[in-house]
PAZAPA-4460 file (N, C-alpha, C; in steps of 0.05 Angstrom, whole numbers, plus 32768, in hexadecimal, padded with zeros to 4 digits):
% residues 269
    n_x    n_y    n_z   ca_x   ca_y   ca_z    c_x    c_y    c_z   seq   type   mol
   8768   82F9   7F3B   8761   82EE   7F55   8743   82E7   7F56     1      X     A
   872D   82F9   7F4A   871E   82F8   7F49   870F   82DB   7F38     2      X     A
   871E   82D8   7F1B   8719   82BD   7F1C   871F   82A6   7F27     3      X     A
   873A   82A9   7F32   8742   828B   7F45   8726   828F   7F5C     4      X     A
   871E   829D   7F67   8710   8295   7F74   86F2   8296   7F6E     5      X     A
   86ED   8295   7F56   86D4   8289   7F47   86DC   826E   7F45     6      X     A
   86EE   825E   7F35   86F6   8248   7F38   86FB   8235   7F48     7      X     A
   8700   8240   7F57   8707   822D   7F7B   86F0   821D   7F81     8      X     A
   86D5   8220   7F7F   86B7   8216   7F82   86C2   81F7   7F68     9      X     A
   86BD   8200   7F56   86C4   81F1   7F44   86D6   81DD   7F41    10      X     A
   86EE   81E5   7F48   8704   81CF   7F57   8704   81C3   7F69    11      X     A
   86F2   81C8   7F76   86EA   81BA   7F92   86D3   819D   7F8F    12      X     A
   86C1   81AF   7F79   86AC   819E   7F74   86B8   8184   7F65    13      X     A
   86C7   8188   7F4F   86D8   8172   7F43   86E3   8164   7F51    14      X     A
   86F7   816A   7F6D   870A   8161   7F71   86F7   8151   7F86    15      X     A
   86DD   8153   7F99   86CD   814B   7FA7   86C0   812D   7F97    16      X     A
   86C0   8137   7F84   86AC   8117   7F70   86C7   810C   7F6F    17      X     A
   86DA   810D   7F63   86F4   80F8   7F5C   86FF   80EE   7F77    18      X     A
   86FD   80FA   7F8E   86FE   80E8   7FA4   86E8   80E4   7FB2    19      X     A
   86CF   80E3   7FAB   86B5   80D2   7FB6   86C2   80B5   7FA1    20      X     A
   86CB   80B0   7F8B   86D1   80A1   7F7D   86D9   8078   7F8B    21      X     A
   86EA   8093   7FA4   86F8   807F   7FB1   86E9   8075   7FCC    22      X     A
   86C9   8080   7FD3   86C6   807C   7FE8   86BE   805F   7FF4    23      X     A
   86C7   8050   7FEA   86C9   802F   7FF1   86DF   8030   8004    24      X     A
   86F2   8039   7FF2   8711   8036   8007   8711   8053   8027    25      X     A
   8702   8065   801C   8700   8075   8036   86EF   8064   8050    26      X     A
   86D5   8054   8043   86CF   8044   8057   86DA   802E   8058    27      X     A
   86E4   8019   8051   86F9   800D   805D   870C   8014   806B    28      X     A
   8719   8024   805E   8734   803C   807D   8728   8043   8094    29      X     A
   870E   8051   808A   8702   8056   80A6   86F3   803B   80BD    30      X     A
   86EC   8027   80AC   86E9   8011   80C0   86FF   8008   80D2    31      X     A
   871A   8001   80C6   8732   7FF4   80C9   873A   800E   80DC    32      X     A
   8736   8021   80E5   8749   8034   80E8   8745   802F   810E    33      X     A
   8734   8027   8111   8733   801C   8131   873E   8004   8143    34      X     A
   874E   7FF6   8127   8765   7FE0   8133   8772   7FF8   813F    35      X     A
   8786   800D   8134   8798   8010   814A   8795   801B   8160    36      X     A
   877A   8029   8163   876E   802F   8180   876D   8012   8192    37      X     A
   8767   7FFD   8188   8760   7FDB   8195   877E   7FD4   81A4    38      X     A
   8798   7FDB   8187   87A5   7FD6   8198   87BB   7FE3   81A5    39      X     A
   87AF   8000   81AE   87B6   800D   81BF   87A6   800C   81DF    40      X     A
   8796   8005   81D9   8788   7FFA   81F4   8793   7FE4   8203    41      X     A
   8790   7FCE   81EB   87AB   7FAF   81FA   87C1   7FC4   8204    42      X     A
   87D7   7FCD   81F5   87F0   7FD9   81FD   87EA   7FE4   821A    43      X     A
   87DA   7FF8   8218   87DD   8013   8232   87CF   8000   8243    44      X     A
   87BB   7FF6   8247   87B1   7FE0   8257   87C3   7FD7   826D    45      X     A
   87DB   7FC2   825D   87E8   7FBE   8264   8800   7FCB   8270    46      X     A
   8804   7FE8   8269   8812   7FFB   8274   8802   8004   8295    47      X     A
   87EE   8006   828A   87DA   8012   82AA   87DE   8001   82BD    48      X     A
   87E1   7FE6   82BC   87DD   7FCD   82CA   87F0   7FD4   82E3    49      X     A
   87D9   7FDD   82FD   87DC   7FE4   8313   87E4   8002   8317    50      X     A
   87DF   8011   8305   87E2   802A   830F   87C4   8036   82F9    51      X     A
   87C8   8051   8308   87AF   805E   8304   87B1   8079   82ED    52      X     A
   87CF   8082   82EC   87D1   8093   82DE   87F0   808C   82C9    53      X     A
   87FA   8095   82B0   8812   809D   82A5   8811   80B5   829C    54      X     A
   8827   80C8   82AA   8826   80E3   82AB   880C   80EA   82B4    55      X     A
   8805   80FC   82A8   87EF   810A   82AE   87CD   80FB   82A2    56      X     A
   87D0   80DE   8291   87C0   80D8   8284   87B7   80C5   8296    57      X     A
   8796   80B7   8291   878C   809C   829F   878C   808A   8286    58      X     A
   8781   8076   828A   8788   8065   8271   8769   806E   8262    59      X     A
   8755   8082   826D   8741   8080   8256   874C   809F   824A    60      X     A
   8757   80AD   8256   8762   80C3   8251   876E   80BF   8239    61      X     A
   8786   80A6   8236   8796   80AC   8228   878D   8096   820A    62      X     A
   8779   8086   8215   876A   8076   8201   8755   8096   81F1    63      X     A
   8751   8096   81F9   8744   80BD   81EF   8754   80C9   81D4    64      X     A
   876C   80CB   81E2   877A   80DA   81CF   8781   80CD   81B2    65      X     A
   8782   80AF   81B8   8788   8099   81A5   8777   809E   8190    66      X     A
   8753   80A1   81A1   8740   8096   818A   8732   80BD   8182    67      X     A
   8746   80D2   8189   8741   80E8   817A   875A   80E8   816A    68      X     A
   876B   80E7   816B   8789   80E2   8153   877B   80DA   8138    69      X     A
   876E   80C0   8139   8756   80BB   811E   8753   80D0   8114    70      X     A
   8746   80E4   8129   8730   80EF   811D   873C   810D   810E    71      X     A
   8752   810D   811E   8768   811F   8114   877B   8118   80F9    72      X     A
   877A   8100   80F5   878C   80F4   80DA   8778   80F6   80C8    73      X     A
   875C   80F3   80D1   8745   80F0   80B7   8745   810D   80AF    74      X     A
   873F   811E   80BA   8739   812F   80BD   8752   814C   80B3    75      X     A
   876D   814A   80B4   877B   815A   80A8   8793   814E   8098    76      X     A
   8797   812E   8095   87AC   811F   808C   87A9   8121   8069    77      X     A
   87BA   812E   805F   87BA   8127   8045   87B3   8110   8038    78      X     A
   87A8   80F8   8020   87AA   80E8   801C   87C0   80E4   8006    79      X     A
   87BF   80ED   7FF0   87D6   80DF   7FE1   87E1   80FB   7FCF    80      X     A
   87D5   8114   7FE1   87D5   8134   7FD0   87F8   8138   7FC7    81      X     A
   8806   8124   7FCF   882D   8129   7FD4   882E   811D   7FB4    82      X     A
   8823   80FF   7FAF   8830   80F1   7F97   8822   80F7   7F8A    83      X     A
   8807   810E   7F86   8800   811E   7F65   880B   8126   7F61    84      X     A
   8810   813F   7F7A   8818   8158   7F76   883E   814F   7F63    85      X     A
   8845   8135   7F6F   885F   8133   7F6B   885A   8127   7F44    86      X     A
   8852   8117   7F4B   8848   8110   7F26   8837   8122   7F1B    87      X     A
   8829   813A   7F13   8821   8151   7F09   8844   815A   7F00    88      X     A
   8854   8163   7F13   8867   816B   7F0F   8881   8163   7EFB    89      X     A
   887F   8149   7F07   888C   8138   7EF4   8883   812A   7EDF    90      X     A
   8868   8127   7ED7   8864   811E   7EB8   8858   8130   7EAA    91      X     A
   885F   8150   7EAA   8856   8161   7EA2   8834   816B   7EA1    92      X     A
   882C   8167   7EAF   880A   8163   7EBE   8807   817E   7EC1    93      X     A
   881A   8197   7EC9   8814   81A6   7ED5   880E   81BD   7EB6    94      X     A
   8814   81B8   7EA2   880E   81C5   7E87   87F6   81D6   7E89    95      X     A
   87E2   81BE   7E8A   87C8   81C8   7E80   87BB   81DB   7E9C    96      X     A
   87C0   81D9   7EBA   87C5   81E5   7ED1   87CE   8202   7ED0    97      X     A
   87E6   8205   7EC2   87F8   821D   7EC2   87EA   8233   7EB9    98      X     A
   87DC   8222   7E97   87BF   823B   7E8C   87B2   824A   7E96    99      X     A
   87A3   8245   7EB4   8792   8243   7EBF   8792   825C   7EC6   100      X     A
   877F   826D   7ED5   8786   8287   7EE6   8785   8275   7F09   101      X     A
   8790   826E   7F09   878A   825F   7F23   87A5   825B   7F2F   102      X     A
   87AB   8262   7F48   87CB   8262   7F5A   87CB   8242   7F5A   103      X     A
   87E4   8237   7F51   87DC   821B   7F52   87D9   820E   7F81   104      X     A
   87E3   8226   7F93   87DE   8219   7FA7   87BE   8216   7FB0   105      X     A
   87AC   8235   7FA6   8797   822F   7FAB   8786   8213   7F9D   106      X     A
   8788   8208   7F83   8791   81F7   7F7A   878D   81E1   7F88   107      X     A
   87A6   81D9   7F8F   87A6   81BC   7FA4   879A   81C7   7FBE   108      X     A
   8796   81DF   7FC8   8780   81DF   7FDC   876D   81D1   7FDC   109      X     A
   8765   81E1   7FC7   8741   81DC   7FC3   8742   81B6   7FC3   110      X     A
   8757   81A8   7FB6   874F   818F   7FAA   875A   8183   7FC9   111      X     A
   8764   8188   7FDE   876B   8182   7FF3   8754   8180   8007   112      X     A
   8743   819A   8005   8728   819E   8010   8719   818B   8005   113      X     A
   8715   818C   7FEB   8707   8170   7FE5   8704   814F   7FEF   114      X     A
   871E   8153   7FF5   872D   8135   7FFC   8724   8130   8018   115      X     A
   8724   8146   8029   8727   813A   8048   8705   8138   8042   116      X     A
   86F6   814A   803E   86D0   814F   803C   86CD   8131   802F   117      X     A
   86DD   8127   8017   86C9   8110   8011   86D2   80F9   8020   118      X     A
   86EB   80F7   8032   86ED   80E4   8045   86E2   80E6   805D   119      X     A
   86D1   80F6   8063   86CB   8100   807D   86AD   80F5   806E   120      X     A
   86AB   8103   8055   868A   80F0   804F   8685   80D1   804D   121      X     A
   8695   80CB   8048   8694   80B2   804C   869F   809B   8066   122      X     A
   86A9   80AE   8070   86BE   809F   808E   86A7   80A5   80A5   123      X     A
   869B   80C4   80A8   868B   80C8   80BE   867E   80AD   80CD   124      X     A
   8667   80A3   80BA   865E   8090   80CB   8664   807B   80DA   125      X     A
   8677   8069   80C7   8685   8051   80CE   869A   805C   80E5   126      X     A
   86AE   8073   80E2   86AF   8083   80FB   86A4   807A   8117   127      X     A
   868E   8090   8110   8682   8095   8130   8679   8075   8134   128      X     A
   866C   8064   8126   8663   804D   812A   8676   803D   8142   129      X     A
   8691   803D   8126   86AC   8034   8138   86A6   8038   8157   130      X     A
   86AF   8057   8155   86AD   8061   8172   869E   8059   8185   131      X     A
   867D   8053   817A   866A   8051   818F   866B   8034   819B   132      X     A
   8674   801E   8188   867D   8004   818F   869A   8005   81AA   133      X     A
   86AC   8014   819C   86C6   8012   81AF   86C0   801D   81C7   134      X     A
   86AA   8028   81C8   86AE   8039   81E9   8698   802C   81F9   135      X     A
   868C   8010   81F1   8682   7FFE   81FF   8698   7FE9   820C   136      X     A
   86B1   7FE3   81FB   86C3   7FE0   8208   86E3   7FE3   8212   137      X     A
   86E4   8001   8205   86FC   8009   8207   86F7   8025   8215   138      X     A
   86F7   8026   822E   86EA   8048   8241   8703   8063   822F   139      X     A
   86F0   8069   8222   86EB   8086   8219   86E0   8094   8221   140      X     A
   86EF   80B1   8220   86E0   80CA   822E   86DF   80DC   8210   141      X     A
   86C8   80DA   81FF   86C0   80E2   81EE   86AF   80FC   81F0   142      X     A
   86A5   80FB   81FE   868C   8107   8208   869A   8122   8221   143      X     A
   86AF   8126   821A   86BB   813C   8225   86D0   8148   8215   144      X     A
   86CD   814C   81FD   86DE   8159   81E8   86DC   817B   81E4   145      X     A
   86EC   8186   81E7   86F5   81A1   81E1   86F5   81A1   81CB   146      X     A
   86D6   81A9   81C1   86D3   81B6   81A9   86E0   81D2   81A2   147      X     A
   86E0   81E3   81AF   86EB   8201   81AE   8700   8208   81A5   148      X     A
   870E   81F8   81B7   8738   81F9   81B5   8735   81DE   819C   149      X     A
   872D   81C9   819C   8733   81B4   818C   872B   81BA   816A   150      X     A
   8717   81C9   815F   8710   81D1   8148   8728   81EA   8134   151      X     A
   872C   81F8   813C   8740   820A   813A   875C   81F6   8132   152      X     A
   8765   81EB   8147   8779   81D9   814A   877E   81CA   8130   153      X     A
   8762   81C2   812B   875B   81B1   810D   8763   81B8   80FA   154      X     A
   875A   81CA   80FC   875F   81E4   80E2   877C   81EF   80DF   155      X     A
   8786   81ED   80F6   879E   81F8   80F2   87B1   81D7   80ED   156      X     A
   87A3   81C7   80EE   87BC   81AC   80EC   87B6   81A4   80D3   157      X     A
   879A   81A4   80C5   8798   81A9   80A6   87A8   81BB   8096   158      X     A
   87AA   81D8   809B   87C0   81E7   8092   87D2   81DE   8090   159      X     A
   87E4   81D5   80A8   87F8   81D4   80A5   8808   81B0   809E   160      X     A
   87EC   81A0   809D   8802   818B   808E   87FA   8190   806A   161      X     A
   87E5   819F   805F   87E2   81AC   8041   87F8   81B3   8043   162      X     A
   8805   81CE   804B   881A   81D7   8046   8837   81C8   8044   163      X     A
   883F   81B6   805F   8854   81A9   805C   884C   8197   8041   164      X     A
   883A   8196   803E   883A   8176   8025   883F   818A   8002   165      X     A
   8835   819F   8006   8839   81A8   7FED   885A   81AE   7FED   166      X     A
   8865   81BC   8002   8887   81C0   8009   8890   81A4   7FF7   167      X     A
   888C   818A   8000   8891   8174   7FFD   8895   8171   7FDE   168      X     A
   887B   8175   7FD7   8873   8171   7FC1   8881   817B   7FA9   169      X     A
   8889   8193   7FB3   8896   81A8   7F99   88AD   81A8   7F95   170      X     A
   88B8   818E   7FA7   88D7   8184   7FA1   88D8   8178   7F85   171      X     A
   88BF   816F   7F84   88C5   8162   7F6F   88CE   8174   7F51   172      X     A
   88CB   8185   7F55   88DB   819E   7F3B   88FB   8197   7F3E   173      X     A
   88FF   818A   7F53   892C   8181   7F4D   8923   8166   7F4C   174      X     A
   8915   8154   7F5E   891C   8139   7F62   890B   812A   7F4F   175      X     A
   8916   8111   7F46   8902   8104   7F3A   88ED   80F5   7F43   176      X     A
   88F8   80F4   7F62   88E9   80D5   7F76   88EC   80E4   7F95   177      X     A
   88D4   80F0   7FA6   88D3   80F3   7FBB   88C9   80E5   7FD1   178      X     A
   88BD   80CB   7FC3   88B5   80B9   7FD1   88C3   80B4   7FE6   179      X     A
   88E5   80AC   7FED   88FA   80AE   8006   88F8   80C7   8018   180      X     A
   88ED   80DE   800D   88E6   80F7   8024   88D5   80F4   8029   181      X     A
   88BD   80F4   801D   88A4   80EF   802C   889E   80DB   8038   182      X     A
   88AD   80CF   8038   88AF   80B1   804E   88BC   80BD   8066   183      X     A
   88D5   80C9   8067   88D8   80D1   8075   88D2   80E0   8084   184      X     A
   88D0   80FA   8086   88B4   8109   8088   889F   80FD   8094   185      X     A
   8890   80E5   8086   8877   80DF   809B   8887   80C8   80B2   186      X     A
   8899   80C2   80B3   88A6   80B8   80C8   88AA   80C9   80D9   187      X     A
   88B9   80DC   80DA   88B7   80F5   80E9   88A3   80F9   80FB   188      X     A
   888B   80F8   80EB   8871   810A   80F1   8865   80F2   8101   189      X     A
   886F   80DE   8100   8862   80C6   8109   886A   80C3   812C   190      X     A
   887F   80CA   8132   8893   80C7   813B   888E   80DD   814B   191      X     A
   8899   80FB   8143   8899   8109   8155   887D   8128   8158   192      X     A
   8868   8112   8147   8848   8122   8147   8835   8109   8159   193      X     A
   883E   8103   8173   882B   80FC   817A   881D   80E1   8172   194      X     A
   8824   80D7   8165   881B   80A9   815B   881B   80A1   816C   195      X     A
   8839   80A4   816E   883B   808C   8186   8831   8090   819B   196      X     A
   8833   80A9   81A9   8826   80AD   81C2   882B   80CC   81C6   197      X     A
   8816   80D3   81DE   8817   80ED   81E0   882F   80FE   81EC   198      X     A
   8834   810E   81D4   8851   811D   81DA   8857   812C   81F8   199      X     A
   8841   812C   820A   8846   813C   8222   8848   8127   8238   200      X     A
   8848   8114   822A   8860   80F7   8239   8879   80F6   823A   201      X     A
   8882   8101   8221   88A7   8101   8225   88A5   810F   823A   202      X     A
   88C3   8113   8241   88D4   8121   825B   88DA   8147   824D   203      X     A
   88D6   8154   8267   88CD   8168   825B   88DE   817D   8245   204      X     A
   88F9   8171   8242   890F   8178   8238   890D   8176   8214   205      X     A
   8900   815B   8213   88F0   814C   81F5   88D9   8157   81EF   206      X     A
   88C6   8162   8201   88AC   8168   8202   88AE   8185   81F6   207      X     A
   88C1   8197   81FD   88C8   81B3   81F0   88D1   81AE   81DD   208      X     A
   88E6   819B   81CE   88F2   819D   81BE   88DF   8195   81A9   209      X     A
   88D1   817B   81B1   88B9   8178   8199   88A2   8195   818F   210      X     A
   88A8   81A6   81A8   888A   81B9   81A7   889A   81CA   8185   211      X     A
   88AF   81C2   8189   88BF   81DF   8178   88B5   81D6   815A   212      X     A
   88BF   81BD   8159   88B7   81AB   8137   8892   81B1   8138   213      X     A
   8895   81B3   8113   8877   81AF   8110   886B   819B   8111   214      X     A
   8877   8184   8118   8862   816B   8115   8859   816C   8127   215      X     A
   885B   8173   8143   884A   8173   815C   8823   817C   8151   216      X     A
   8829   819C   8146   8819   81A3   8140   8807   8197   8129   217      X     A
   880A   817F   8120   8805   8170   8104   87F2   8162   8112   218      X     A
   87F1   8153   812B   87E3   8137   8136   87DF   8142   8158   219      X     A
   87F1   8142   8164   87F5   8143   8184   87E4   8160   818B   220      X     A
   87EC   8178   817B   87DA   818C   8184   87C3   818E   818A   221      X     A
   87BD   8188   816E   879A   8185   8167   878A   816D   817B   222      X     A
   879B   8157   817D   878E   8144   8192   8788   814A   81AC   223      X     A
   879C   815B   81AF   879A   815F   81CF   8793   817C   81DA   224      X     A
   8787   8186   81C9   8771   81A1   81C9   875A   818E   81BF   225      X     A
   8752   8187   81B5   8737   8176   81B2   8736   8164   81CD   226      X     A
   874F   815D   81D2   874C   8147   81F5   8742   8162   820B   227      X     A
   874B   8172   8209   8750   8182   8223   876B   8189   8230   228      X     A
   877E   817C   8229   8791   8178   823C   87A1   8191   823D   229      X     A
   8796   81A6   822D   87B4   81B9   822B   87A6   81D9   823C   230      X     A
   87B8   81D5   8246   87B4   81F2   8251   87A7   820E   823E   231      X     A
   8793   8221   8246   879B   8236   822C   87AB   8245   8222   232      X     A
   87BF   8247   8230   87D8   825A   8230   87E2   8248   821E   233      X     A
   87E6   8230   8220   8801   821B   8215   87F2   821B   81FB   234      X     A
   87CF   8224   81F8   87C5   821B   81DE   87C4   8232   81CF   235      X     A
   87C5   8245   81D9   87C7   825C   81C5   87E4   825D   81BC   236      X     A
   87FB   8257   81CC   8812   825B   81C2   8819   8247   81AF   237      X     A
   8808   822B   81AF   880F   8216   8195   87FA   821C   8184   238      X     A
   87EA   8228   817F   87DD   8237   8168   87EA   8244   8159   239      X     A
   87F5   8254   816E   880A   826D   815A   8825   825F   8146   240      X     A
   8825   8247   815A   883E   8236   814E   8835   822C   8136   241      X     A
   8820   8219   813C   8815   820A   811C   8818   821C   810C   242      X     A
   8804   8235   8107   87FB   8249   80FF   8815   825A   80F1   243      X     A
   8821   825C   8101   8840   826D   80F6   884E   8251   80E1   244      X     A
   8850   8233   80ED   8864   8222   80DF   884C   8217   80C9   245      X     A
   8830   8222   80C4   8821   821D   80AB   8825   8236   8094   246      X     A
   882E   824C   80A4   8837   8268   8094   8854   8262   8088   247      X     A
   8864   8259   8099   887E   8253   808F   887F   8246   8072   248      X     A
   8874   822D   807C   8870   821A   805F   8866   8220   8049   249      X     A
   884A   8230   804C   8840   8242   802F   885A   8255   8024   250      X     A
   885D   825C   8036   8879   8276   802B   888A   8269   8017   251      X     A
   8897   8256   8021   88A8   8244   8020   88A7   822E   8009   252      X     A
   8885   8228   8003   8879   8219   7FEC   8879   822D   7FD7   253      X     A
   8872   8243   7FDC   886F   8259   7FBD   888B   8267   7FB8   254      X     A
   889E   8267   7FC7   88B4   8266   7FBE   88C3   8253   7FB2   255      X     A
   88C0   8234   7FB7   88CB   8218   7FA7   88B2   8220   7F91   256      X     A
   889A   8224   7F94   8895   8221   7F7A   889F   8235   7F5B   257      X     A
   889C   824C   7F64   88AD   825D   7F53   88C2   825B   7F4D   258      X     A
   88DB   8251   7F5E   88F9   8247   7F57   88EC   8227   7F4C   259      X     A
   88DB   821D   7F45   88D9   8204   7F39   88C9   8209   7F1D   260      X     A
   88BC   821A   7F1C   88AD   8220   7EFD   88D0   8229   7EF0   261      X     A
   88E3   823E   7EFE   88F6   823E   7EEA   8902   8222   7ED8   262      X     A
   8903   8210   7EEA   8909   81FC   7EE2   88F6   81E2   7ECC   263      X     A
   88DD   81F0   7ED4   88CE   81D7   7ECC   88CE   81DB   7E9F   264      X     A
   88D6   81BD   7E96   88D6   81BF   7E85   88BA   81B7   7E71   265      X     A
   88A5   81BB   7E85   8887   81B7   7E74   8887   81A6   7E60   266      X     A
   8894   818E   7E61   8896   8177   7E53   8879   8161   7E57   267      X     A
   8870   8158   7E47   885B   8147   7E42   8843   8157   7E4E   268      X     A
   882E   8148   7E57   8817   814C   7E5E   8805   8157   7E41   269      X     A
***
């Protein structure tokens, strides 16, 4: 134990330079990434047109939540940690890994941590820039963010889509091609984490039943503890939820991975 976590520094540091590698495309994503706040403004715009509120939101309220979702996808969204982890597995990559004294989850931690820090190094500015342009003409309430409840939240929506993506990932010990689940999967998450719109819009029958799935807690949680909108009672009890359905998934990942080393035939690499 003691050397995996001498090493962790070290894997981090590597895995931090091989995606600064890419930081052209982190600022380009992060420039482009305020079309869909643009055209959620046209949309809801036109939803507001003559009224003052939907549900409980105003239109800068809910333009808010739009342009912290960003900041929530930059900020705990895996980038492509599903199709290594899935090719390591399948072209025998994981060989020279196995040697290691290192748990292979801490492992893709560390190189996960890397990933969001060097998109965040390179996204920050063009970011806030974004931001500071859009809220000349798109009314944002920026400047009233629930740091307290919204930080935590982060952390726990980073956990827990690491965890679902390694789950994901360690199919690949039966399947040859997970590409059709993880599609599916981020449809899901697309769908019923809060994209399209804020989940405490459905009717309240949908609004429970989404609270139960983890994708809520993936996008919609974290947004709307960084907005304000959630009660503290309702926010301590979806903490516990992330938090317990980010525990689930580790459990759940080191068990596929051990019933998957039986299987793995350490071919190539």
């Amino acid at each position: 134990m003691t050397a995996s976590l001498v090493a962790l520094p070290t894997v981090f540091s590597i895995g931090l330079q091989r995606q600064l590698a890419y930081r052209w495309n982190y600022l380009l994503r992060a420039l482009f990434s305020a079309m869909p706040l643009l055209v959620s403004w046209v949309f809801w715009k036109a939803v507001f047109q003559g009224k003052e509120t939907v549900g409980s939101y105003t239109l800068a309220g809910l333009l808010t939540y739009y342009a912290v979702l960003l900041v929530v996808e930059a900020v705990s969204s895996p980038a492509d940690d599903d199709f290594q982890i899935s090719r390591e597995i399948r072209e025998g990559m994981l060989n020279s890994i196995l040697l290691r004294p290192l748990p292979y989850g801490l492992y893709r931690g560390a190189l996960f941590l890397a990933g969001r820090c060097a998109y965040l190094t390179a996204a920050v500015l063009p970011v806030a820039l974004c931001f500071f342009l859009l809220s000349r003409v798109v009314p944002l309430e920026l400047h009233s963010l629930d740091w307290i409840h919204g930080i935590p939240a982060l952390i726990g929506s980073a956990l827990l889509q690491f965890s679902l993506t390694l789950c994901l990932s360690l199919v690949s010990f039966w399947l040859l091609d997970i590409s059709a689940l993880i599609f599916l999967v981020y449809s899901l998450e697309f769908l019923a984490g809060g994209h399209v719109f804020p989940l405490d819009l459905l009717p309240a029958p949908l609004f429970t039943a989404a609270r139960i799935l983890p994708f809520a807690y993936e996008y919609w949680f974290p947004a709307a503890s960084l907005c304000g909108t959630i009660p503290r009672e309702a926010w301590m009890a979806g903490l516990g939820m992330q938090f317990g359905w980010a525990g689930f998934f580790l459990l759940f990942a080191a068990f596929l991975w051990k019933a998957g080393l039986r299987k793995y035939t350490a071919a190539g690499g």
